[in-house]
N, C-alpha and C positions, 0 to 999 in steps of 0.2 A: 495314566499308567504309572506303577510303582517302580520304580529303581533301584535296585542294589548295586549296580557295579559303572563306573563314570570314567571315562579314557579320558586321559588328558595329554594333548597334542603340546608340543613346545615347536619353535622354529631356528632362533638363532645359537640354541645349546647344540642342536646338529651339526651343526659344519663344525665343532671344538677341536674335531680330529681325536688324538690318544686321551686326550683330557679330559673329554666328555663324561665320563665318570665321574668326575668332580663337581659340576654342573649341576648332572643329574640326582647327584648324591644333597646335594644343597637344596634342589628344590624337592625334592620330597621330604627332608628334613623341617625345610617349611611349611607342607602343606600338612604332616603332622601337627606340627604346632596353631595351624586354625583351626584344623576337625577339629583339637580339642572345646572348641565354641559351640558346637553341634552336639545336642544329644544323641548316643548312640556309639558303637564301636567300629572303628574302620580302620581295614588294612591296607598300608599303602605300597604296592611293589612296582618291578620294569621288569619291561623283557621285549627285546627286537626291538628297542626306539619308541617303543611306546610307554607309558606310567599310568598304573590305574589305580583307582580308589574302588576299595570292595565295602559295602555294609554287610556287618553282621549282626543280623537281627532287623529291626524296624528305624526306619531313617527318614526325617523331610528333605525329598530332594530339593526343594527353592533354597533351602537352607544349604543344605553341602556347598549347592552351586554357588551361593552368595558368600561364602566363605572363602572360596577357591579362585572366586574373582581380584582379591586380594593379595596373590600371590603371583608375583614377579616372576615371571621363566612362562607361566603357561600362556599358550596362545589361544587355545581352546579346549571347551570343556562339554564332551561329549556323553550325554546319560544313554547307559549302554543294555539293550538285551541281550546277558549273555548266555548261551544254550552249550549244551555239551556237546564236541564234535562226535559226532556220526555220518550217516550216508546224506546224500543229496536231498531223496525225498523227503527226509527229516527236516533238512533244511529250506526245503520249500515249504512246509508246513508249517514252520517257526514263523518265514518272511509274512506268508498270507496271515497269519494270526496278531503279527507286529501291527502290517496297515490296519487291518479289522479294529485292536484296539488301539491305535496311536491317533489315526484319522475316523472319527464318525462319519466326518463331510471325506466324500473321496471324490468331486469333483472336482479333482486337481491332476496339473502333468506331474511326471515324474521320471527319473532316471535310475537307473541300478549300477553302482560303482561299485565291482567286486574286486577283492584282492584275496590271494590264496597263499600265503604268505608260509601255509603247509604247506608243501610241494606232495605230501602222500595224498592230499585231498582225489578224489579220480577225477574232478571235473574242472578244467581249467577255468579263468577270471575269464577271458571274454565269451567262453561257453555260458557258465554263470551269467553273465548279464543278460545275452539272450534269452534263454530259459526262463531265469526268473521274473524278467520283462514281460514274456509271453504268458505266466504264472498267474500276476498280480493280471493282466489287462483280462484273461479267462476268469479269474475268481470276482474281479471291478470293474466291470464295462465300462462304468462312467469314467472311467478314469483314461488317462493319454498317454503318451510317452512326446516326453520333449528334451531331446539332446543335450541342449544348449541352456537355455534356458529354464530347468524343472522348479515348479514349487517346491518338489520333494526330492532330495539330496538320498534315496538309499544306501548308506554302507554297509556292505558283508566284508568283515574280516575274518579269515578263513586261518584260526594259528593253532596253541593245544584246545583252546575251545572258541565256538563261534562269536562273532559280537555281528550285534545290528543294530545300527544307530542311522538317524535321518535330521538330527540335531546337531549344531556345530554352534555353540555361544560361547562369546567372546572372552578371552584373556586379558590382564593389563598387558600383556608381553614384557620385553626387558631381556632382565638378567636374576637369577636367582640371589635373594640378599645375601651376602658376604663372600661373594664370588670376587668381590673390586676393590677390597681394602676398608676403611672407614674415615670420613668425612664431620665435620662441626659445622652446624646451621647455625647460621645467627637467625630466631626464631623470633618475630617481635608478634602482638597480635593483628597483623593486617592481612592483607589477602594474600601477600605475592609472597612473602618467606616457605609457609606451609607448602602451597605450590611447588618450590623450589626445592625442596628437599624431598616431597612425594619422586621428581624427576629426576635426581641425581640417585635416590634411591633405588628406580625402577634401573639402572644400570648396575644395581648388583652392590651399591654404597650401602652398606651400614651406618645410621647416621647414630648422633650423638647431639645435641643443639645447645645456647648458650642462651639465655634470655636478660636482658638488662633491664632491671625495675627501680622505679623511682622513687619509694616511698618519704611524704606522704606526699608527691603532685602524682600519683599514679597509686590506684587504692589496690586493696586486697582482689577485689573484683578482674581487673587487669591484669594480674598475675593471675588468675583463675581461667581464665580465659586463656591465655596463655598454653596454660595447661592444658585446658580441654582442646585444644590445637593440636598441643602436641601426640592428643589419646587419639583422633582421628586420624593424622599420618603414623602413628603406631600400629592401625591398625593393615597397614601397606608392609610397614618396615619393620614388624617389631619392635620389641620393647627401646625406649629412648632415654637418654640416661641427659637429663632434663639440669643445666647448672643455671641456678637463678643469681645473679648478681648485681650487688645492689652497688646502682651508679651516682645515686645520688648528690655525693659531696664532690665526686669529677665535674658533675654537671656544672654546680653552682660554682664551682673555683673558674673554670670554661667559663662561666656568663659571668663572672665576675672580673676577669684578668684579662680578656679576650678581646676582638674585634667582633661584635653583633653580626655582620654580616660574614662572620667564618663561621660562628657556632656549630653548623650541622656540620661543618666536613673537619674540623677539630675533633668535635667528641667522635665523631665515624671513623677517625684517627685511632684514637684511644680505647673505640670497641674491638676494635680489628685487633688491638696490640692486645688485649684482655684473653678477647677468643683466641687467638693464637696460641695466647702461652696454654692456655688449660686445654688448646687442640694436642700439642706435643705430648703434654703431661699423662694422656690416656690416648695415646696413641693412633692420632687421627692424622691422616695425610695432607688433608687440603680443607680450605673452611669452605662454605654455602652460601652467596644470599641471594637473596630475592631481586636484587637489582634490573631496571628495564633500561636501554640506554635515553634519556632525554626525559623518563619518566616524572622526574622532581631534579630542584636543584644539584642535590647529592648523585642525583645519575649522569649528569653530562661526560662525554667522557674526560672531559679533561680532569672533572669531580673522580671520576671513577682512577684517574693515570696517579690524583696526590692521594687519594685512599690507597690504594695497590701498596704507593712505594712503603708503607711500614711493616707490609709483609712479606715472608720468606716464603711463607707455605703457599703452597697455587691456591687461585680464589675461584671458585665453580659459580657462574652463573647463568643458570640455564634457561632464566627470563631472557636474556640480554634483549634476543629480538621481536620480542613478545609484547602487542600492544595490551592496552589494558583489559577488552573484551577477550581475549583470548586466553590472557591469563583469569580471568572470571570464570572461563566455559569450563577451564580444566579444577579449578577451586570448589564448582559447584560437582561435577562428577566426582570428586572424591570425600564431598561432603565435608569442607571448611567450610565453603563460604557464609551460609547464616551468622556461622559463632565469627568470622572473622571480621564482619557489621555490628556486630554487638557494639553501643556505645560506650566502652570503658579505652578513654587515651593508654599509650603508654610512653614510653618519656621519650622518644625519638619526639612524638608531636606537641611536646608540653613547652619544651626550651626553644621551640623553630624559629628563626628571627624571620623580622616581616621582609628583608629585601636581601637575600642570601645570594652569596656569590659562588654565578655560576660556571666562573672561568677560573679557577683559585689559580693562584702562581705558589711550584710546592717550594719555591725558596722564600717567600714572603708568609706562607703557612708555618712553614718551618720556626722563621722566626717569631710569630706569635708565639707558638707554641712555646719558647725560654721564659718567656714571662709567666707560663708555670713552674720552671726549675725549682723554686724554691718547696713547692706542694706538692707536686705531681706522684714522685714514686711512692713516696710515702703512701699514698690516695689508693694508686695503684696498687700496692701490697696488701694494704686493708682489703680494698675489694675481693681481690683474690683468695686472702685469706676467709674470709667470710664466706665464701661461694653456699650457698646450699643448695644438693643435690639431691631430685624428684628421679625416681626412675618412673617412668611413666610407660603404663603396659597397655 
């Protein structure tokens, strides 16, 4: 069956109260912005708590649908027959033509879930059910009625014109993006950042990310990668405004002035204090990472308690309780995880010392850390000053 017109159900934009408007206004704002990936012209409006996408003209609906899935706020995405209000018999005529073409096989139960959401319609919802019930089982013998349990979900929504839909596929749900302020992912290329920002996202974050490259112990490839990380959660959050910077000479002063067994949670110091300042500098709220508690040395918490202390801004980590398959199941649903296998290090794993401490004490970190004084800002400044910035769509 062909499609023109797709309702899309949301869940926790409903209860906003007066503000719902705003919500609503956001996520159709975004779902403009992916039709545009579709060939074809599509109108996007609301009315009475529902949002619908109309085609105008010829449209692949796997494709709408696939694009829509992407989009934060909706919960479901329903390909709709919509007919023009008239009388009853019209609309029994419509439903028996629906099953006819929707099901070849009509060896299935089914149920009729009416809503009359016109109150001029003459025939009330649980009239409708009946009726139409008794309609489809006259026009499809083989077919059943099962209450509880139907293969076949029929909805008649009864508004300025009819819809009839027996489809109900799935949403990311969430929150519509930029509904919640905006956040910095520290983005590296492995499995669990990407992750991590897909999930702070689907609450309606607008992200931004930071990426630290090493060149030359981490090639062009690595950074590329990188990037095409950040094109797939783009494709969730919108465009990502991508700052590459290059950490290289922190690394080496760090391995060079350092205690071996600080190195990761020193430089993880000094990523944070990087991210941070260019979080403020464009306006981000709280930075992101990828962190699992126990996951690696740098995740224990007490790793996680001397990381924290160098920042001001809240630190979002929405692995935290998340074993490692868990965060793979959701990497692969969003379409990271291949490119996040890809063989290209990136310089978190270039510098890792072989027996890393995994209780740091942050007064004895601390004090390593002066035996940079003499380099460090300096280092610091460079980097920042250098940033270069990908906006990645």
């Amino acid at each position: 069956m062909r499609y023109q017109t797709f309702l899309i159900k949301y869940a926790e934009i409903a209860i906003k109260g007066k503000n719902r408007y705003v919500f609503e206004d956001a996520l159709m704002h975004r779902m403009k912005l992916v039709l545009k990936r579709v060939p074809g012209e599509f109108a996007v409006s609301k009315a009475q708590g529902r949002v619908y996408v109309d085609c105008n003209g010829e449209c692949d609906a796997d494709e709408v649908i696939d694009a829509l899935q992407t989009v934060f706020g909706i919960n479901a995405i329903c390909p709709v027959v919509k007919v023009p209000y008239s009388d009853y018999n019209e609309l029994e005529k419509n439903v028996i033509k629906y099953i006819e073409e929707e099901y070849p096989d009509r060896h299935k139960t089914f149920k009729v879930f009416a809503r009359r959401a016109n109150k001029s319609f003459p025939v009330h919802s649980t009239e409708m059910n009946s009726e139409l019930g008794g309609a489809i089982l006259e026009a499809f013998p083989e077919m059943k009625v099962d209450v509880h349990n139907p293969e076949i979900m029929l909805n008649i929504e009864v508004r300025e014109d009819i819809f009839i839909y027996s489809k109900q596929i799935p949403g990311p749900g969430g929150m519509p993006i930029g509904t919640n302020g905006k956040a910095m992912l520290l983005l590296s290329g492995g499995i669990d950042s990407p992750v991590a920002g897909y999930m702070v996202a689907k609450r309606g974050v607008k992200i931004d990310a930071v990426y630290f490259h090493a060149p030359p112990y981490t090639s062009e490839r690595a950074k590329q990668k990188v990037v095409d990380l950040a094109k797939q959660v783009a494709r969730y959050t919108g465009t990502i405004c991508l700052h590459v910077i290059n950490f290289t000479d922190i690394q080496l002063a760090i391995y060079d002035k350092c205690p071996h067994d600080e190195l990761t949670i020193i430089m993880r110091r000094y990523m944070m204090r990087i991210a941070e300042h260019i979080a403020k500098e464009n306006d981000c709220l709280g930075l992101i990472t990828g962190e699992s508690i126990g996951q690696v040395a740098s995740q224990t918490i007490q790793s996680l308690a001397v990381t924290n202390e160098v920042c001001t801004l809240p630190v979002f980590r929405p692995l935290i309780g998340f074993d490692k398959q868990e965060i793979i199941t959701v990497s692969e649903k969003i379409g990271t995880f291949e490119t996040s296998i890809l063989p290209f290090e990136d310089c978190c794993t270039i510098f890792v010392a072989k027996h890393p401490v995994t209780r740091p004490n942050a007064n004895v970190i601390r004090k390593s850390e002066t035996r940079l004084s003499d380099v460090i800002d300096e280092l610091v400044k460079k980097a920042i000053e250098t940033d270069e910035v990908i906006n990645v769509i």
